[in-house]
C-alpha positions as CSV (number, residue, x, y, z in Angstrom):
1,X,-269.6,17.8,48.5
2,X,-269.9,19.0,52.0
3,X,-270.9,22.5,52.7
4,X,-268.1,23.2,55.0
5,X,-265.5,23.2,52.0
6,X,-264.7,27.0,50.5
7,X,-262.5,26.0,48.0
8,X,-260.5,23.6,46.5
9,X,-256.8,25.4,46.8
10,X,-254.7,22.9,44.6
11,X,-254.4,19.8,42.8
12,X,-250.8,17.7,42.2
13,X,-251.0,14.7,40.2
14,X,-248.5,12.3,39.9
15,X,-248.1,9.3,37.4
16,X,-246.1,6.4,37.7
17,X,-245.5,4.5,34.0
18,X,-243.9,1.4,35.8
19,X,-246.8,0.8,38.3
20,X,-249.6,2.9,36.2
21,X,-250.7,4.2,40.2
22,X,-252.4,7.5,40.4
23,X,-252.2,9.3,42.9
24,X,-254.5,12.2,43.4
25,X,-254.0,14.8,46.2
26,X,-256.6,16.9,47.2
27,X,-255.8,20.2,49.5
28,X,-258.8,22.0,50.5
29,X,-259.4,24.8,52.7
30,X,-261.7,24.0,55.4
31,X,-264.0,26.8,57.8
32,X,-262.0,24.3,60.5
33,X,-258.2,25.2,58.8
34,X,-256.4,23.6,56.3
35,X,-256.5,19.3,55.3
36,X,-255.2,17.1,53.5
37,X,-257.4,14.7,52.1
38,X,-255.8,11.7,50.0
39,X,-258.4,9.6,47.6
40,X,-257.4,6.8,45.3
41,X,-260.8,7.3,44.0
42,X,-261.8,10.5,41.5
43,X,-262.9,9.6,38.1
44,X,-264.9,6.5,37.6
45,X,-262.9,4.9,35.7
46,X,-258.9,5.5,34.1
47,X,-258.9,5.7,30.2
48,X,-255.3,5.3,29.2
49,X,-254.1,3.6,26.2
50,X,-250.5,1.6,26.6
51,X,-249.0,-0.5,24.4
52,X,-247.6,-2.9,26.7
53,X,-250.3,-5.8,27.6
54,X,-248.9,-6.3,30.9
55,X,-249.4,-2.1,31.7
56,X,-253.2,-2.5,30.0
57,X,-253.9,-5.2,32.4
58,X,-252.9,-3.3,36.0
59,X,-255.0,-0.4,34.5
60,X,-257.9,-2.6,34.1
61,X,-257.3,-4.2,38.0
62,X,-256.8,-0.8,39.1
63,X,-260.2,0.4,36.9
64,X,-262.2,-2.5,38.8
65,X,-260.3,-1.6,42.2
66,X,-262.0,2.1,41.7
67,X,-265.3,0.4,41.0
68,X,-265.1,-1.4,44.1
69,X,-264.3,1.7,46.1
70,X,-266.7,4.4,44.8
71,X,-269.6,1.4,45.6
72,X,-268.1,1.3,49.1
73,X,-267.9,5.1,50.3
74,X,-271.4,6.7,49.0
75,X,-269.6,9.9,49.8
76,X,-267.7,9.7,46.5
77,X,-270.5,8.7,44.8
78,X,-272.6,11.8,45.1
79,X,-269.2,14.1,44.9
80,X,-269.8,15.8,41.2
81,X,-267.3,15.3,38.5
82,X,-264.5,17.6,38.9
83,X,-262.3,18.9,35.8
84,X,-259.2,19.1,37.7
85,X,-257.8,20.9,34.5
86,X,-260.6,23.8,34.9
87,X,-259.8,23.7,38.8
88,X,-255.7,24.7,38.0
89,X,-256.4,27.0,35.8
90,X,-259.0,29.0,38.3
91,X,-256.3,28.5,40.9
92,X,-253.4,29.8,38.8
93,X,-255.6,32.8,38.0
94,X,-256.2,33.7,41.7
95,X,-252.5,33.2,42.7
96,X,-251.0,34.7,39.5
97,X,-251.9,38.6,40.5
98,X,-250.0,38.1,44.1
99,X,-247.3,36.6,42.1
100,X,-247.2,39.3,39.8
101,X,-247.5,42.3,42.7
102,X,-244.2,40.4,45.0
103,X,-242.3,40.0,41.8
104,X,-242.8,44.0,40.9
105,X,-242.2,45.3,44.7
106,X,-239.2,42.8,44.5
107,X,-237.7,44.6,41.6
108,X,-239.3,48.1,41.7
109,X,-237.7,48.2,45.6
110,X,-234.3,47.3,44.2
111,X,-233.5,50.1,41.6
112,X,-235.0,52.2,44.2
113,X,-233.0,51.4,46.7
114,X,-230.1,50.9,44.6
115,X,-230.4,54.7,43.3
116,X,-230.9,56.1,47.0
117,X,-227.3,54.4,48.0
118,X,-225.9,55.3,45.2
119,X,-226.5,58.8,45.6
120,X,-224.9,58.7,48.8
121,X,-221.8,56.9,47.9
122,X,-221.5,59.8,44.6
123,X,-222.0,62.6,46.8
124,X,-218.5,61.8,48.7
125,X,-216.6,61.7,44.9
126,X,-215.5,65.4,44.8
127,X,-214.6,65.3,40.9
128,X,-217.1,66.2,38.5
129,X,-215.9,63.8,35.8
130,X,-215.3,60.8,37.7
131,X,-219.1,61.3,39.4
132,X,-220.5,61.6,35.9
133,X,-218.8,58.5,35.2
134,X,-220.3,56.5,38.0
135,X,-223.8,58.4,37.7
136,X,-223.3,56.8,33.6
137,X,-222.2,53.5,35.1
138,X,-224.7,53.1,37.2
139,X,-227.7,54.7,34.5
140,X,-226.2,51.3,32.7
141,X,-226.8,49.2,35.5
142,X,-230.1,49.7,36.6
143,X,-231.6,50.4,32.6
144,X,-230.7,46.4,32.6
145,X,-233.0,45.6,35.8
146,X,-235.6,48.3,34.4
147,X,-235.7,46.5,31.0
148,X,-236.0,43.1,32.2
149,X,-238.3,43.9,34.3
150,X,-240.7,45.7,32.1
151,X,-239.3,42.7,29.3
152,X,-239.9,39.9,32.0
153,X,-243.6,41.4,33.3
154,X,-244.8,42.6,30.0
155,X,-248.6,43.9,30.0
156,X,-248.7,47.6,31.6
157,X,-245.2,47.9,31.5
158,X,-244.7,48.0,28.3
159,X,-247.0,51.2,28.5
160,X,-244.6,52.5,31.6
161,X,-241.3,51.6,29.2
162,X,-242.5,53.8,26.5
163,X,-243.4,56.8,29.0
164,X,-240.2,56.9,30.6
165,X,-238.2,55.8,27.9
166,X,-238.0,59.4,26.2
167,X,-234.5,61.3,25.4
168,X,-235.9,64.2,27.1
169,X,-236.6,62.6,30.1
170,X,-234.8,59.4,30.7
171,X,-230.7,58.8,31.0
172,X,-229.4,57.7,27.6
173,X,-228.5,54.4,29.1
174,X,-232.2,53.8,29.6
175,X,-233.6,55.5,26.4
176,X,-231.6,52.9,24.6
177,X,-232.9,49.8,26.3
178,X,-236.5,50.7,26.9
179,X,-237.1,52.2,23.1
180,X,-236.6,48.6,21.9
181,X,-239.3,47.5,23.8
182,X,-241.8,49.1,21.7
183,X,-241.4,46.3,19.2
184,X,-240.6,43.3,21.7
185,X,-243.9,42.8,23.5
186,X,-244.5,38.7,23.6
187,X,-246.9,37.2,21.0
188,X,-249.8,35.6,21.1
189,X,-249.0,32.1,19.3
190,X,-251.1,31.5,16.0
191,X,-253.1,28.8,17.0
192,X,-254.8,31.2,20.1
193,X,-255.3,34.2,17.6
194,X,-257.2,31.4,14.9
195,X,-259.5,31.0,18.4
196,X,-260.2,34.8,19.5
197,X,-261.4,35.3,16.0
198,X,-263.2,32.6,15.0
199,X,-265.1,33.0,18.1
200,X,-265.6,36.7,18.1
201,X,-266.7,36.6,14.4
202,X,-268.5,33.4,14.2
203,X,-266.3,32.5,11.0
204,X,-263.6,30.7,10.1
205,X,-260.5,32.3,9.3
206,X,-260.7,30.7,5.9
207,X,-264.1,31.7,5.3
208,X,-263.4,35.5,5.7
209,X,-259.5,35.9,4.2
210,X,-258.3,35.4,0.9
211,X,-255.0,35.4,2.7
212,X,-253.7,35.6,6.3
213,X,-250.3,35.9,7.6
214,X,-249.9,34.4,10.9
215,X,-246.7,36.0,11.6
216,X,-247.4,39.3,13.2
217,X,-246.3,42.7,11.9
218,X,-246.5,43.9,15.4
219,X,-247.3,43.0,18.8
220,X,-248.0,45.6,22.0
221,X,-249.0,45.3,25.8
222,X,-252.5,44.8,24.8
223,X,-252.7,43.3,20.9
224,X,-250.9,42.5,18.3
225,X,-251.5,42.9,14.2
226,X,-251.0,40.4,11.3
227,X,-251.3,41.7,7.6
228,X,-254.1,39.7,5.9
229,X,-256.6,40.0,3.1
230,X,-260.4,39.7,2.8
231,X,-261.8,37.7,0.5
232,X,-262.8,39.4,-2.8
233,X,-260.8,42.3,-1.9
234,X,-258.0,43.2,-3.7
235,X,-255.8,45.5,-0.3
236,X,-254.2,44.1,2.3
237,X,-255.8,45.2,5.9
238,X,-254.9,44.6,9.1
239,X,-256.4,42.6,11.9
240,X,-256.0,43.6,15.2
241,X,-256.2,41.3,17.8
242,X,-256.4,41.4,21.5
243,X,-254.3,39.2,23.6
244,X,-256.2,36.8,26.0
245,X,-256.4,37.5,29.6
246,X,-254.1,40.3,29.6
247,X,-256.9,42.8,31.3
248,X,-256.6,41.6,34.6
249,X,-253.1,41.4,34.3
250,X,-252.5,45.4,33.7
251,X,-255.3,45.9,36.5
252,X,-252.9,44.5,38.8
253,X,-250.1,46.2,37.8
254,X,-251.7,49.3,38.2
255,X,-252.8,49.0,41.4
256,X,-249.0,48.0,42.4
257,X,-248.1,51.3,40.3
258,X,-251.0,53.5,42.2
259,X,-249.2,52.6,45.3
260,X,-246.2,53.1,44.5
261,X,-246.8,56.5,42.9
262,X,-248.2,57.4,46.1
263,X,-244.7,56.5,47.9
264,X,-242.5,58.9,45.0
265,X,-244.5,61.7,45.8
266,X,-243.9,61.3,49.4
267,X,-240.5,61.5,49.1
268,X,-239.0,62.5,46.3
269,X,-241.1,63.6,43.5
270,X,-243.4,66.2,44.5
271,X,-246.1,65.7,41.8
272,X,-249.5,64.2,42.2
273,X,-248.5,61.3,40.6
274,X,-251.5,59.4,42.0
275,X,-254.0,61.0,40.4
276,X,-252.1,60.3,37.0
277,X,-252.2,57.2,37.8
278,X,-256.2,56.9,37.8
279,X,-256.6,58.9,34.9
280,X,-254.4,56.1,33.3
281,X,-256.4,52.9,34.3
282,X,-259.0,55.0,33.0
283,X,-257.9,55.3,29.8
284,X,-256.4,51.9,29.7
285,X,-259.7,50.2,30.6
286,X,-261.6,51.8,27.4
287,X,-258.2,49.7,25.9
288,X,-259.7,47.0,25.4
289,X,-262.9,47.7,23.5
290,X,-262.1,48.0,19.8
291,X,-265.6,49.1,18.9
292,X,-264.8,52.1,21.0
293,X,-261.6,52.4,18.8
294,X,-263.5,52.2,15.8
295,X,-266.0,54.9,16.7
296,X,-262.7,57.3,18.1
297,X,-261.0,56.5,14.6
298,X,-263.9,57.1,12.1
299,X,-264.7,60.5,14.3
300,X,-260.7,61.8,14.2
301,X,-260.0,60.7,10.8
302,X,-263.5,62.5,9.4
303,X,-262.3,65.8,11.8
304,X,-258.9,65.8,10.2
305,X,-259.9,65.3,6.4
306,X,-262.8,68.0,7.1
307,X,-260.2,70.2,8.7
308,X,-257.4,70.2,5.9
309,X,-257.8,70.9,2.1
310,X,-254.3,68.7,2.1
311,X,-254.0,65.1,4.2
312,X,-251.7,65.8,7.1
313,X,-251.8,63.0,8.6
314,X,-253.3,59.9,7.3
315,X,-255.7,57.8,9.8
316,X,-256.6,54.0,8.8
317,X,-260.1,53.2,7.4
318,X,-262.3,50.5,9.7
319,X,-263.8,48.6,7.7
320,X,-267.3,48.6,9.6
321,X,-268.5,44.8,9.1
322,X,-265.6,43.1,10.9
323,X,-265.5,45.0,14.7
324,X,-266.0,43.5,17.9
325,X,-264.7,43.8,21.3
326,X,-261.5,41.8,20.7
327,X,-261.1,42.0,16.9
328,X,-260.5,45.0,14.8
329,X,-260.0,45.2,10.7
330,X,-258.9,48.1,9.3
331,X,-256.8,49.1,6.1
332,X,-253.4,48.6,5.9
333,X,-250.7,51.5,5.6
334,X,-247.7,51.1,4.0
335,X,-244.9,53.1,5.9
336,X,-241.6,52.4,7.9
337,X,-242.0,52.7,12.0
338,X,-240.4,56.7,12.8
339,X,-237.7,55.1,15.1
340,X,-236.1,53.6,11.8
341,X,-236.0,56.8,10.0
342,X,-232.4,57.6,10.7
343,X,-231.6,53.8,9.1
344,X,-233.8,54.2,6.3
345,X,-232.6,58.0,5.7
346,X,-229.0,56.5,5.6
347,X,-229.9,53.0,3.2
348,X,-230.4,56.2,0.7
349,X,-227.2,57.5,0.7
350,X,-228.7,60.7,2.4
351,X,-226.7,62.5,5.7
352,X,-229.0,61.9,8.5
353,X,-227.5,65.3,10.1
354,X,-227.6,67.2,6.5
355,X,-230.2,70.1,4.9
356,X,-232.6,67.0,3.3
357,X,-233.0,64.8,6.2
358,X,-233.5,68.1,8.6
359,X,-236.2,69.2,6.0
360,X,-238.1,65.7,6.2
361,X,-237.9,65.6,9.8
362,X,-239.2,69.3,10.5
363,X,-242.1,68.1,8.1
364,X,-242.6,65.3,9.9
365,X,-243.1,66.9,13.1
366,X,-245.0,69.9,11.6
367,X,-247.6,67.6,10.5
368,X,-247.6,66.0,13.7
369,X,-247.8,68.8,15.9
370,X,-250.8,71.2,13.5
371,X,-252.6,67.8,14.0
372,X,-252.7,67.8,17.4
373,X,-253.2,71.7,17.5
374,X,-256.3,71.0,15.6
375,X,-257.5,67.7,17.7
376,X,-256.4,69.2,21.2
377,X,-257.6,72.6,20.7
378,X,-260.0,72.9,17.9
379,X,-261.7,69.5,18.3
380,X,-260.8,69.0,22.0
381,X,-261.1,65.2,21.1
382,X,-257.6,63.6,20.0
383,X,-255.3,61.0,19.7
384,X,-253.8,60.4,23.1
385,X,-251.2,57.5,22.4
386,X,-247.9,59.2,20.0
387,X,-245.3,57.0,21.4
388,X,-243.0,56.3,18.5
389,X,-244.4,52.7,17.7
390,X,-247.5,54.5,16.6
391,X,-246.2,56.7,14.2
392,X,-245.5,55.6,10.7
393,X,-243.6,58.0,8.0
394,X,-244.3,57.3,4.5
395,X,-243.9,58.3,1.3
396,X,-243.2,62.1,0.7
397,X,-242.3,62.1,4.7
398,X,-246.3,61.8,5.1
399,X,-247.4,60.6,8.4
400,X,-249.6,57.9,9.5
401,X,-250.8,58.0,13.3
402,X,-251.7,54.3,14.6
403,X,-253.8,53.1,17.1
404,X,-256.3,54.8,18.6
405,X,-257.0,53.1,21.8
406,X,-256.6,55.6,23.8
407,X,-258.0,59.0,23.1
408,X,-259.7,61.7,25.3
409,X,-262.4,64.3,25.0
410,X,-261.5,67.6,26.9
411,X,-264.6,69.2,28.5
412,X,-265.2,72.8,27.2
413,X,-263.1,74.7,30.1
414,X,-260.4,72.3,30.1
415,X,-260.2,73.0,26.1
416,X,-260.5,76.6,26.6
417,X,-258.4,77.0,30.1
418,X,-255.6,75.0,28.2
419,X,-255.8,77.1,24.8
420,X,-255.0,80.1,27.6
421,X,-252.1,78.9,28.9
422,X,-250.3,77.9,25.6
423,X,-251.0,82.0,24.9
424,X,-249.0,82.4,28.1
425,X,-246.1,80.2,27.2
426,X,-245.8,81.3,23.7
427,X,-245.8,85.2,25.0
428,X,-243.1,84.4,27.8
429,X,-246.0,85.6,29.9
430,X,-245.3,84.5,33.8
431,X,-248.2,85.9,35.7
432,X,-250.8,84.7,32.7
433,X,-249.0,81.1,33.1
434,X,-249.2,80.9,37.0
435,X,-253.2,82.2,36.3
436,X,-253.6,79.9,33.8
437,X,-252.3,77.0,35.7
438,X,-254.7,77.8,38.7
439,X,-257.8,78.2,36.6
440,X,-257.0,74.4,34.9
441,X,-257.3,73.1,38.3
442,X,-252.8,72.7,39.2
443,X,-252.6,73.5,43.2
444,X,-249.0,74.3,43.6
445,X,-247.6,74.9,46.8
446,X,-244.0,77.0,46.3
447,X,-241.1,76.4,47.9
448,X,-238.8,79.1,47.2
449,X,-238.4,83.0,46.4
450,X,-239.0,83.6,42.5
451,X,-242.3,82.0,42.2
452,X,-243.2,83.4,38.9
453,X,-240.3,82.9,37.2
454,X,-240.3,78.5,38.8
455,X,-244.4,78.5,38.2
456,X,-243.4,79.9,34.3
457,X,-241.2,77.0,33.9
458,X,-242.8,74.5,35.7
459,X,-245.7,75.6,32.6
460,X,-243.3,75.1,29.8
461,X,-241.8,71.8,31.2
462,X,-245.8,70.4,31.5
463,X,-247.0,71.9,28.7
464,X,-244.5,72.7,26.2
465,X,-242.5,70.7,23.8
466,X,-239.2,73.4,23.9
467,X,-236.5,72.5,26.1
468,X,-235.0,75.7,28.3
469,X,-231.6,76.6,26.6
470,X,-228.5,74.1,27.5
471,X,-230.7,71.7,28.5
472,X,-230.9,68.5,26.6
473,X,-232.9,66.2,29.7
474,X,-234.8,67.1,32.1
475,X,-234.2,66.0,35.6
476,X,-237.0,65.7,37.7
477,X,-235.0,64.4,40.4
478,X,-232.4,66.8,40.5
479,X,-231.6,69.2,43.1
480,X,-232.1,72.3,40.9
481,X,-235.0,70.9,39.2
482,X,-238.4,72.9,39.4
483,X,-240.3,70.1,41.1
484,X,-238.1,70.5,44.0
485,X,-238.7,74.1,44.1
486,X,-242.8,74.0,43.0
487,X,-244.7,71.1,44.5
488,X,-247.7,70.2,42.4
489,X,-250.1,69.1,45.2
490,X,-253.4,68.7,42.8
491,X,-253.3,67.8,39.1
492,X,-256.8,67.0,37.1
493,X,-257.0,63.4,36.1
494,X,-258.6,64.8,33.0
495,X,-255.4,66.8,31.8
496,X,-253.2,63.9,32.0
497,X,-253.8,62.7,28.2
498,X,-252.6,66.4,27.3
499,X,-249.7,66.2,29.2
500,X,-248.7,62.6,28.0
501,X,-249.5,63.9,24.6
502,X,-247.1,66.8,24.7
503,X,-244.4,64.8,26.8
504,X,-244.2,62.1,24.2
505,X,-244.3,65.0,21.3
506,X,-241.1,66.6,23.2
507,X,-239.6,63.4,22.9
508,X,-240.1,63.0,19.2
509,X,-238.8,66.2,18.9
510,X,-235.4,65.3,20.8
511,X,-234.7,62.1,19.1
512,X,-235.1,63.5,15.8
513,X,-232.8,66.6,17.1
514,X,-234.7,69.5,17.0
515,X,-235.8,71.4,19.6
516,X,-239.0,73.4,19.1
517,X,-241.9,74.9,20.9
518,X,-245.7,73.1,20.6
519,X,-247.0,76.3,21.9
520,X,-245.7,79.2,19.9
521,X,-247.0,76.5,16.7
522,X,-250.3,76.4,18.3
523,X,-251.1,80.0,19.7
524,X,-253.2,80.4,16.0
525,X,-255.5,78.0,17.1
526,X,-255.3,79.0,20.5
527,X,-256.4,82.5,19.5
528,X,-259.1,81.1,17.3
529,X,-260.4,78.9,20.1
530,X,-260.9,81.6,22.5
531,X,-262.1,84.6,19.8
532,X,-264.8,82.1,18.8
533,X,-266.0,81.5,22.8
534,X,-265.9,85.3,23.4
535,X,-262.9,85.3,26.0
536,X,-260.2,87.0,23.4
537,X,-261.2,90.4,22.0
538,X,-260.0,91.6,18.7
539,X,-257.7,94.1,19.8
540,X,-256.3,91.2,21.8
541,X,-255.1,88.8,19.0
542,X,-251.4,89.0,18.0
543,X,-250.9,86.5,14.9
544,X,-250.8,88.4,12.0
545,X,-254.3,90.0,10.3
546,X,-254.5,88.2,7.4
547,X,-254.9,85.0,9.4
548,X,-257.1,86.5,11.9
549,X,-259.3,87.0,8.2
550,X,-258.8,83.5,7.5
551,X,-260.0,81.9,10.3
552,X,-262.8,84.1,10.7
553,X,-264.2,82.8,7.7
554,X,-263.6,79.2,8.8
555,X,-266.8,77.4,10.8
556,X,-266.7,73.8,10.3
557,X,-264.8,71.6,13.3
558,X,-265.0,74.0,16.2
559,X,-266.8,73.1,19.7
560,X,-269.0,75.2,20.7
């Protein structure tokens, strides 16, 4: 093939049953432009089978005719043998991220858009009702274009629903269409999981399981899990499998998000959303190694056990022999997801609003959040992923945290400058909270009178699980809102895993209907953290002596 071709940028194919003529069409991008070349001529000869003699005998004239033509142009004799198959899918993988990035800005650019009209055309309705009724109307309208979006695109935003699709965050109208998406990611079909197995274990699925269910329990942005057992075992595990080709995929869509990040905090949100954005395809990159996960699962669930005379939250066991990149086998856990609790809790004849189902659900989220005291604070290495469709409740109201793709280590001062600002929230403290947020690295640049008193709350909406009194959503946008008043102009990449960790904690809390605070829970450990690294006196400590004692006399866990 001549050297002046770059590459081949397309291949159409058309076939004709009544004259069996194939037509090949070849469009290549020349260092001269773009030509068209047409050759009857591309394999050496056509192998089709027909069942009519007549349609056999034009393919054998049109066989010899292609004989007859590659011994007249030398030129196609020494062109290679091309798998026109290979060269469409190559192509289709080039063009597909371009797609993807016009079909996001298409639809990103249209709720956008849709919201900035609308909150012109709202501002002229002078009733408060009726504007609350076209705010609600219109919540409805664009959670449909959000969730078919993030439905239609799958991959990374999947991730993005289960961020923003939090009661303490999001309009109802969206909480109820994105939260389904946590169990409505699209599946891998059975007969390409049977392939990424096979191939990443160098087995047949026969020769390893006893029994494998090919329906899957579960499916997310970057996996899914089928139940299955091994042979001569008598549990049930779980294999995790990764979905093919979906990397560069969620790549792509980052990149669209970066950018788009970059126009929010331009204009309306000021947050350094950017740099939340990198710490994100960080995190999401380390995805899709499941050895990693194995290691970060062994090493949390060995910390927790070692931590706690009493399981607080139970952590699957890998079983070691069957890990690779793609492919992960751990034990199974028998629970019910947390977003069906209210279902479940009512299937039992049991009040979802009365004295027993509030007492299951504040153990439920008491386990959860001494957990992540322990991980975040004590450990500084934890779980960084409790959206709801990680978090199983079973039975006793025992929890089960899933899926530990992405996890974070703190370094030391982050660990430590952190464990000093939740002793600033939980005292009500505003000038320790606005120190505290300066030492962890958050430039703010203020934008009204009170700083303290907007710097304190910006603290406790970051940081803090408790929602201010009256307030049952928080409203970034709103005019009121403490963004609008504090402009976060620099926020570390490295904190973003705590403050996705907490947000999705306060969001737990919400849709189960309590409202409590992370850091008044965790100012024990807090204390403890910073007594053991010298920065907190004795004199200084305020939880109460007898656990001071306690944790005194407790070594093993704790970063140095």
């Amino acid at each position: 093939m001549s050297k002046e071709f770059i590459s081949l940028a397309g291949m159409f194919v058309s076939f004709y049953d009544e004259s069996c003529a194939i037509t090949y069409n070849l469009y290549t991008i020349s260092s001269n432009g773009l030509r068209q070349n047409f050759h009857r001529v591309t394999p050496p000869r056509l192998d089709l089978k027909l069942r009519k003699p007549q349609e056999q005998e034009k393919v054998d004239h049109l066989n010899a005719e292609i004989h007859q033509q590659v011994q007249k142009n030398p030129k196609v004799q020494k062109m290679p043998c091309i798998d026109f198959k290979e060269f469409q899918e190559k192509l289709s993988a080039q063009i597909r991220p371009w797609q993807r990035s016009f079909e996001f800005w298409a639809r990103a650019a249209d709720i956008y858009a849709g919201y900035k009209v609308f909150q012109v055309r709202v501002s002229f309705e002078k009733d408060v009702e009726k504007a609350e009724a076209m705010w609600e109307r219109h919540h409805e309208h664009a959670a449909d274009k959000l969730y078919s979006m993030c439905y239609d695109m799958g991959g990374f935003f999947l991730k993005v629903a289960q961020v923003v699709g939090k009661p303490d965050l999001a309009p109802t109208a969206w909480v109820r269409k994105l939260v389904t998406l946590c169990d409505e990611a699209p599946k891998t079909p059975s007969n390409v999981v049977r392939l990424v197995i096979e191939k990443e274990m160098g087995k047949s699925i026969e020769e390893m399981f006893e029994r494998f269910e090919w329906d899957p329990i579960g499916s997310a942005s970057i996996a899914q899990v089928h139940r299955a057992r091994l042979k001569g075992d008598k549990k049930d595990v779980v294999v995790k499998v990764q979905h093919p080709g979906v990397q560069d995929l969620m790549m792509t869509d980052l990149r669209n998000l970066q950018a788009f990040a970059l126009c929010l905090q331009k204009t309306d949100l000021k947050f350094d959303l950017f740099s939340v954005c990198k710490e994100m395809e960080k995190q999401i990159g380390y995805e899709f190694d499941f050895t990693r996960e194995a290691v970060a699962m062994d090493r949390i669930r060995s910390f927790l056990i070692k931590n706690n005379k009493k399981t607080i939250v139970k952590v699957p066991r890998v079983i070691r022999d069957i890990v690779t990149r793609r492919v992960l086998v751990m034990e199974y856990i028998d629970g019910i997801p947390i977003l069906n609790l209210k279902d479940e809790i009512m299937k039992r004849g049991i009040n979802p609003d009365g004295k027993i189902a509030m007492a299951a659900k504040q153990n439920i989220l008491k386990s959860l959040t001494l957990a992540y005291g322990q991980m975040i604070l004590k450990s500084g290495f934890f779980h960084a992923d409790p959206h709801p469709g990680n978090i199983l409740i079973c039975k006793g109201s025992q929890v089960a945290l899933l899926d530990y793709g992405q996890v974070k280590e703190l370094p030391n001062p982050l660990r430590l400058g952190y464990a000093n600002l939740v002793l600033a929230i939980a005292d009500n403290d505003h000038i320790k909270a606005a120190d505290g947020l300066r030492d962890l690295g958050i430039n703010t640049l203020s934008m009204c009178e009170n700083e303290k008193s907007e710097l304190f709350k910006l603290a406790q909406v970051m940081f803090d699980t408790k929602l201010p009194p009256g307030v049952t959503m928080l409203q970034p946008y709103a005019e009121d809102a403490t963004l609008k008043k504090v402009a976060v102009q620099a926020f570390p990449e490295e904190l973003f895993s705590v403050l996705r960790t907490v947000h999705l904690l306060r969001g737990l809390s919400v849709g189960l209907g309590l409202n409590y605070s992370c850091a008044e829970e965790w100012r024990p450990i807090a204390e403890e953290a910073l007594y053991r690294s010298g920065r907190l006196k004795d004199e200084n400590l305020k939880s109460r002596s007898r656990r001071r004692r306690r944790f005194l006399r407790r070594s093993s866990g704790w970063r140095k």
